[in-house]
Backbone bond lengths (Angstrom), bond angles and torsions (degrees), N, CA, C in turn:
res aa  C-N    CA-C-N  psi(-1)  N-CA   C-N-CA  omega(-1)  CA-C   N-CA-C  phi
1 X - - - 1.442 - - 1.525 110.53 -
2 X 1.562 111.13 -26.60 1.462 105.59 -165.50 1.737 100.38 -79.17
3 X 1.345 107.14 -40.77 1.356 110.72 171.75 1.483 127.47 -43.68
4 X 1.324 114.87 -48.57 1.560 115.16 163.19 1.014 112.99 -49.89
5 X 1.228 127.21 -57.44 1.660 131.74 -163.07 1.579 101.80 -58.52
6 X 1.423 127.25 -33.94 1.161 133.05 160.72 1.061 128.49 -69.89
7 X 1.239 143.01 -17.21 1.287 142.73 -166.80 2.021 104.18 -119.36
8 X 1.777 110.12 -1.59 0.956 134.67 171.20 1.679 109.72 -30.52
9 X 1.263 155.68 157.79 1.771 127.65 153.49 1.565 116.32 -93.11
10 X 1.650 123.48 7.91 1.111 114.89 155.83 1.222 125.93 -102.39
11 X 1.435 114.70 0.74 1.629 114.59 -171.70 1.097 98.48 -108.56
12 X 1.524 108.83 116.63 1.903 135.19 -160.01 1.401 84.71 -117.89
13 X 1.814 154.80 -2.47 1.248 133.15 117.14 1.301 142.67 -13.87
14 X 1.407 92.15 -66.29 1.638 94.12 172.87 1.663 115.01 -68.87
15 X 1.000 113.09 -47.93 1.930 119.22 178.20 1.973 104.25 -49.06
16 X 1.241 124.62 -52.69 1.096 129.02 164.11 1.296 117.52 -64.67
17 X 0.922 133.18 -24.18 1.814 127.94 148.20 1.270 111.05 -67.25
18 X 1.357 135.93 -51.40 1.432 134.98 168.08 1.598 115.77 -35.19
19 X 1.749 111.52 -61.03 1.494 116.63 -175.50 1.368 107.86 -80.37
20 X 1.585 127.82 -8.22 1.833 105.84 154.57 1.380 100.92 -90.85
21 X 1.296 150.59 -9.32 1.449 115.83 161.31 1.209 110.36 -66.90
22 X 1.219 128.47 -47.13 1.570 143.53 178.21 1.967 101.09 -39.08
23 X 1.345 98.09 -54.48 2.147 84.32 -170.08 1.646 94.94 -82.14
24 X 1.466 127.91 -19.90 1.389 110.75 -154.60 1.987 97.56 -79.28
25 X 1.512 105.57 -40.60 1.325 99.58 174.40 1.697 115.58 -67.32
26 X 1.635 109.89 -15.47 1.740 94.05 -171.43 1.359 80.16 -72.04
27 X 1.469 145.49 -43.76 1.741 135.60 -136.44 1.629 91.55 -83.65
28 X 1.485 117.98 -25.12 1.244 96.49 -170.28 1.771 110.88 -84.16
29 X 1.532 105.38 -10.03 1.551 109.86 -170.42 1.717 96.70 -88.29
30 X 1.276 100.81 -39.31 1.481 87.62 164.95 1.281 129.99 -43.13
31 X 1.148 108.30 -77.79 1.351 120.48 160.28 1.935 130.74 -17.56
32 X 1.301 97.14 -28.10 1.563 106.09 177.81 1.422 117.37 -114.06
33 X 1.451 108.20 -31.18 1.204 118.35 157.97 1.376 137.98 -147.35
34 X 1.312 96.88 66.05 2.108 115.73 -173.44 1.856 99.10 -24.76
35 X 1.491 112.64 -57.94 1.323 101.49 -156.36 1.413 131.41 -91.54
36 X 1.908 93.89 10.58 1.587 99.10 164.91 1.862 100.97 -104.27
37 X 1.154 111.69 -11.80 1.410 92.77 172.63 1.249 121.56 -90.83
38 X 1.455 118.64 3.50 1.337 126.42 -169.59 1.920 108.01 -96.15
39 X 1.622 94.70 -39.49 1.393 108.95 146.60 1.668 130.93 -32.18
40 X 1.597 86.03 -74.91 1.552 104.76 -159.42 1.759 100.59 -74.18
41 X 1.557 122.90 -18.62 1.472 122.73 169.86 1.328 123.22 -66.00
42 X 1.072 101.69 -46.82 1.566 109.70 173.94 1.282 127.02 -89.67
43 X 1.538 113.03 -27.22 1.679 102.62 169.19 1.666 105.39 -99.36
44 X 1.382 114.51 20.63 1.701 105.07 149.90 1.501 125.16 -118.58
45 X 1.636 104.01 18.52 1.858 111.88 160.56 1.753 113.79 -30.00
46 X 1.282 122.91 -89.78 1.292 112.65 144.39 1.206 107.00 18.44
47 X 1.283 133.58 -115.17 1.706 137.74 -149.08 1.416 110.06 -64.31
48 X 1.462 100.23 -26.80 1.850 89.80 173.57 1.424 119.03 -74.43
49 X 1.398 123.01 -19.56 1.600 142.98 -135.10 1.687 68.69 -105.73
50 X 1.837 118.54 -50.39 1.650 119.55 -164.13 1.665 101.77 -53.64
51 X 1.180 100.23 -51.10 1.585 126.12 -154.13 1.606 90.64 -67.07
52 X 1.571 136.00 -24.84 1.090 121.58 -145.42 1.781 98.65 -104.71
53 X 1.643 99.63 -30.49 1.284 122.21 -167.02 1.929 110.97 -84.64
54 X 1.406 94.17 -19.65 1.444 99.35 -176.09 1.471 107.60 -63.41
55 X 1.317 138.21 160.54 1.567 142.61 148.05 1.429 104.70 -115.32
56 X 0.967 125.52 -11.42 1.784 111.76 -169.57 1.200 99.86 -84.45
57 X 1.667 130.40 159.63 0.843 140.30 -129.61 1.879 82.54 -118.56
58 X 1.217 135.23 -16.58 1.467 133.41 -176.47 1.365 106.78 -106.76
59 X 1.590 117.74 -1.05 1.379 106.34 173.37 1.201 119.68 44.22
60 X 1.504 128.53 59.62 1.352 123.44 -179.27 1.571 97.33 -99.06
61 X 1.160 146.50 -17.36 1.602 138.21 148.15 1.126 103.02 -29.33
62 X 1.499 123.10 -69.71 1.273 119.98 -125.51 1.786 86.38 -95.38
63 X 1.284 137.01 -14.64 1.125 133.36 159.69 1.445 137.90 -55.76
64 X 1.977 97.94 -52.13 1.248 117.38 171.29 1.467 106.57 -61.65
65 X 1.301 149.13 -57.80 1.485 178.27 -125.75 1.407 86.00 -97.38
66 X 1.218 120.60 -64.48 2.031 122.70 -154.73 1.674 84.33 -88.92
67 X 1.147 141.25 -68.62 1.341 121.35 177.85 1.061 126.75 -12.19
68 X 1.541 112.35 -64.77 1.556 115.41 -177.86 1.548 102.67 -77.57
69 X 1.085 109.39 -16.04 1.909 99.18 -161.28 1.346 93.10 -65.70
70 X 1.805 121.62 -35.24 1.397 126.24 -149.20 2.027 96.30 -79.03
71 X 1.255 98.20 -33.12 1.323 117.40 -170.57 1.841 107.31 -48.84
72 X 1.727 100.63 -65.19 1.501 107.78 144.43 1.617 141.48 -47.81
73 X 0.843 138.79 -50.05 1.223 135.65 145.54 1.611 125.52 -32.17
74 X 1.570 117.39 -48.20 1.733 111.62 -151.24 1.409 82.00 -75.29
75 X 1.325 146.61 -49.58 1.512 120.65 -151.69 2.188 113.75 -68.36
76 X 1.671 103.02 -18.90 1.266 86.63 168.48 1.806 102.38 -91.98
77 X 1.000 162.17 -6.47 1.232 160.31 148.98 1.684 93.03 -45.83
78 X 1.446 128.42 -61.58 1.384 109.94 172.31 1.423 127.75 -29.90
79 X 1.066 94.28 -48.46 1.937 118.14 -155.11 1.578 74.75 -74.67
80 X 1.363 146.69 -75.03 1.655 142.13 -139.63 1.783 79.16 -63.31
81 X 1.725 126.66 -94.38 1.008 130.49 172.42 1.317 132.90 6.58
82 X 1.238 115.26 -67.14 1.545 119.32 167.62 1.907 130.00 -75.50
83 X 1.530 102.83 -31.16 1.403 127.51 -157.47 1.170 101.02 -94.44
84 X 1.473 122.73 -65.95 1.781 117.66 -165.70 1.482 82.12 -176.59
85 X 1.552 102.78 105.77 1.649 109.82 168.31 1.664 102.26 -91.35
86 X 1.309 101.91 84.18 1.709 119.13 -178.47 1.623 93.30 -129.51
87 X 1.918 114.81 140.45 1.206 115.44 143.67 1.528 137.26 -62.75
88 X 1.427 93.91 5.34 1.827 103.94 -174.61 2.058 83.91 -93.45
89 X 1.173 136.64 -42.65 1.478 130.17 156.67 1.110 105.62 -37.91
90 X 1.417 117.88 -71.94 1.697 90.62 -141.42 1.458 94.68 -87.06
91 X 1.372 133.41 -9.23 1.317 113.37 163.61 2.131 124.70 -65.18
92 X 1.571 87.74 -8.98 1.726 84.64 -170.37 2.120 78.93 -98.08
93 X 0.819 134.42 -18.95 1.908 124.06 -178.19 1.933 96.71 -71.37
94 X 1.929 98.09 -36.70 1.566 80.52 -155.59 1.981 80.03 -84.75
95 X 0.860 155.36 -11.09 1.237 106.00 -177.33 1.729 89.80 -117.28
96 X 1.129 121.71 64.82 1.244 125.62 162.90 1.912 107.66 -108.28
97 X 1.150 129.34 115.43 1.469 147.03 -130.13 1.913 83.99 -77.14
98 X 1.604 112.12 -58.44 1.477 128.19 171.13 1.239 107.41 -23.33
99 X 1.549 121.32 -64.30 1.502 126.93 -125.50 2.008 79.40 -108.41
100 X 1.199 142.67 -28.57 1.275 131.65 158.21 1.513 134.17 -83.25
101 X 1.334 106.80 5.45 1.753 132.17 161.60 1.406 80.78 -84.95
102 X 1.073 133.89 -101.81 1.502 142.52 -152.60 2.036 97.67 -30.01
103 X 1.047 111.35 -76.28 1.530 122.38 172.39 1.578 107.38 -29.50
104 X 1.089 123.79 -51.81 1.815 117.01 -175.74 1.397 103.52 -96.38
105 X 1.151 128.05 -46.24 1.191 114.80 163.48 1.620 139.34 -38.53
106 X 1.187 107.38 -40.66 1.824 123.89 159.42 1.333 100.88 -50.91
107 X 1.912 101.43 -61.02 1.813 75.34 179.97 1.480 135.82 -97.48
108 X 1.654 106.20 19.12 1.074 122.90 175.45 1.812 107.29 -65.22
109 X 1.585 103.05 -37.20 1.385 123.63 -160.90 1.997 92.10 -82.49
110 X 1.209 115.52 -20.51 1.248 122.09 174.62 1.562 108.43 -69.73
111 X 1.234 123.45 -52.01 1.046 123.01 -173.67 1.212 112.26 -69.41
112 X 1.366 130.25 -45.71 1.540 132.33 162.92 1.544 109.95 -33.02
113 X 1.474 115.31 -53.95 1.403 111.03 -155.62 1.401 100.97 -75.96
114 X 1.542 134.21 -32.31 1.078 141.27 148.73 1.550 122.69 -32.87
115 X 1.265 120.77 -46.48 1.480 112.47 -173.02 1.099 116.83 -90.51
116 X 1.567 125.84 -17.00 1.705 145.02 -176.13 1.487 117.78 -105.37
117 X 1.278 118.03 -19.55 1.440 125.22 150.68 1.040 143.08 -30.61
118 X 1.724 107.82 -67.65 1.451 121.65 -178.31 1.537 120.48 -72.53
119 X 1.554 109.69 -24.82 1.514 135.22 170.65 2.180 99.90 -43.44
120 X 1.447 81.05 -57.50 1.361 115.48 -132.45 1.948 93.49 -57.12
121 X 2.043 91.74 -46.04 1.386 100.21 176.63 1.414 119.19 -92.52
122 X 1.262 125.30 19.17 1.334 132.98 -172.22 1.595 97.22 -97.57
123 X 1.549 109.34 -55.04 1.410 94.16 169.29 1.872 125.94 -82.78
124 X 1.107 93.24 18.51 1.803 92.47 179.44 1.455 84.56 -93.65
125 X 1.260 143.29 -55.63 1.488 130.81 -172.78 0.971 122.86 -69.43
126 X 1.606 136.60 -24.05 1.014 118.66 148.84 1.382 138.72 -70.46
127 X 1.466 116.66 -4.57 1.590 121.44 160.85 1.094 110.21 -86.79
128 X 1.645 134.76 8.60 1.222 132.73 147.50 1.174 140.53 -113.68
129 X 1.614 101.52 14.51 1.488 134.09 -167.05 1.969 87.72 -106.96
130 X 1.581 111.73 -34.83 1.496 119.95 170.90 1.171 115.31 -53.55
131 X 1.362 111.90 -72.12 2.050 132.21 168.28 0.854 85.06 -22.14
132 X 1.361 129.63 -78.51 1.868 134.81 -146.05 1.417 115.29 -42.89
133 X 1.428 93.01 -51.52 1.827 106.49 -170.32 1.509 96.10 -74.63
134 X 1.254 123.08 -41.88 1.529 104.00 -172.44 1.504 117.76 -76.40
135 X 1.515 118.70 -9.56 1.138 109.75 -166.88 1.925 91.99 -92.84
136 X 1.466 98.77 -37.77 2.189 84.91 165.77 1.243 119.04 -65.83
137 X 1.519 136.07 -0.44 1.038 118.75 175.68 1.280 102.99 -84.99
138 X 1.433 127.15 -52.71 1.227 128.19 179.75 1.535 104.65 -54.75
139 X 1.287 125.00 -30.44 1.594 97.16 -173.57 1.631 96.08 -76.00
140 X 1.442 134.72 -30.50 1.019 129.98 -148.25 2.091 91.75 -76.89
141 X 1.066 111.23 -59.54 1.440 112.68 177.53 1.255 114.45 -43.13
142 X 1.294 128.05 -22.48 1.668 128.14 -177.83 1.323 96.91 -98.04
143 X 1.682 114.49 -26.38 2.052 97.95 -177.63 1.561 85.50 -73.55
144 X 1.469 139.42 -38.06 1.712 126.98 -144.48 2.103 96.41 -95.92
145 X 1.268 116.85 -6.35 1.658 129.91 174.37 1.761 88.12 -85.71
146 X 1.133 133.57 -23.10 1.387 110.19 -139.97 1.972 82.87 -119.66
147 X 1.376 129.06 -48.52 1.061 149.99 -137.83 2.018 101.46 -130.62
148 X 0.832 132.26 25.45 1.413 157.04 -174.06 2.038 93.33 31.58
149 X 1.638 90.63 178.70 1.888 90.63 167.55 1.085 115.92 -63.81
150 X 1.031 124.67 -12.87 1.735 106.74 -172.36 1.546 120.05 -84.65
151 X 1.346 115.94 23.17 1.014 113.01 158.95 1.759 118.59 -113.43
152 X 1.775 100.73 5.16 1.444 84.75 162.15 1.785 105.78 -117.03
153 X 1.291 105.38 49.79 1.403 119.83 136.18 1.215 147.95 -72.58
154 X 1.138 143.68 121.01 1.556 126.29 -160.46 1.527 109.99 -113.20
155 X 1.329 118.75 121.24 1.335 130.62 -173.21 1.553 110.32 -35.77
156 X 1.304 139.87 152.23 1.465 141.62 130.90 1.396 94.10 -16.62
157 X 1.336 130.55 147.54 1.261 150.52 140.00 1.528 103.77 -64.13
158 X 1.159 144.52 155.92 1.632 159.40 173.39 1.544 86.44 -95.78
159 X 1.378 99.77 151.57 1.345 125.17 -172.07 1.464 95.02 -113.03
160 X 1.539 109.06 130.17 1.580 116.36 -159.93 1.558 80.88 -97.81
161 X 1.606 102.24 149.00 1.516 133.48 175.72 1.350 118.59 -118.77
162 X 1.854 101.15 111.71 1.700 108.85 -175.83 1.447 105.16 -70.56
163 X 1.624 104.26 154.25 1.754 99.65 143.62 1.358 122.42 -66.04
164 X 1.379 96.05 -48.07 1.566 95.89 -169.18 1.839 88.00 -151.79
165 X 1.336 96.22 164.88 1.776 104.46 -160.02 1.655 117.05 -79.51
166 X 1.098 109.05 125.04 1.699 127.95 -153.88 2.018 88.94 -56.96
167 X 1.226 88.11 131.43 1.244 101.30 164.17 1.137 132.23 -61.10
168 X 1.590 132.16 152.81 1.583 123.85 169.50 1.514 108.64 -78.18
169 X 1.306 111.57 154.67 1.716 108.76 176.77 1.671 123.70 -42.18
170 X 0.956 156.59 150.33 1.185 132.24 162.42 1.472 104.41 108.34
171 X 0.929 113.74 -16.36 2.183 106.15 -157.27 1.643 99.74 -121.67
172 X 0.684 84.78 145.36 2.388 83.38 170.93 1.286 121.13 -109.24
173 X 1.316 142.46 169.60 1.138 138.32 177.61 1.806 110.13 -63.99
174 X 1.324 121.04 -26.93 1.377 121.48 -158.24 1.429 116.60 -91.84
């Protein structure tokens, strides 16, 4: 229940409780590790920009988009991690021209796979939504070859019988 009341669109309580957990954990990740969040902030613009732009309620942008974005990003998070966990690193990765082509580009390649996708399987089901129908027609022509036309006759419908005469909307029996 408390969750609804939060996720409500006039209760700007809960959203402002959301964005101080949101800065108190970035200050504390800062704090432990300045030069993977300094990394991981800027080479995941992209997924926030996805995340910001999405309206659907499954966020599959901002999934497809942050997938790859993350994909781009982890190998320089390697390099800080293993190499020299210094902010003098990840400040020389983030403004290294290479290593932020690579970073938008991943999720550049996210966004592609996102926009050419849904195309892609929309017409694969309907060329199997085609098969389908042709393969009931043929069964249907071999049940009506096998079983004469009169079974693609369709009965009289039965004529439904009130108790008593259906009301107009609005009115009650009493």
């Amino acid at each position: 229940m408390a969750r609804a009341a939060q996720r409500a669109p006039g209760n700007t309580a809960g959203r402002i409780g959301n964005w101080i957990w949101a800065v108190s954990i970035l200050v504390v990740l800062f704090l432990i590790s300045a030069p993977t969040v300094i990394i991981a902030a800027l080479g995941m613009l992209p997924t926030t920009v996805a995340y910001l732009v999405d309206r659907g309620e499954e966020k599959f942008a901002t999934f497809c988009v942050g997938g790859l974005n993350v994909c781009g990003v982890f190998p320089y998070l390697l390099q800080v991690w293993f190499d020299d966990h210094s902010i003098s690193m990840a400040l020389d990765i983030i403004s290294d021209v290479f290593a932020l082509v690579v970073m938008y580009a991943a999720a550049g390649f996210g966004w592609a796979l996102f926009i050419s996708i849904p195309p892609v399987i929309s017409a694969f089901l309907n060329v199997i939504a085609q098969h389908r129908v042709q393969f009931l027609r043929a069964t249907q022509k071999d049940i009506v070859d096998e079983w004469g036309q009169s079974v693609t006759d369709q009965p009289d419908a039965p004529e439904i019988e009130f108790d008593h005469e259906p009301q107009p909307s609005g009115q009650s029996d009493g």
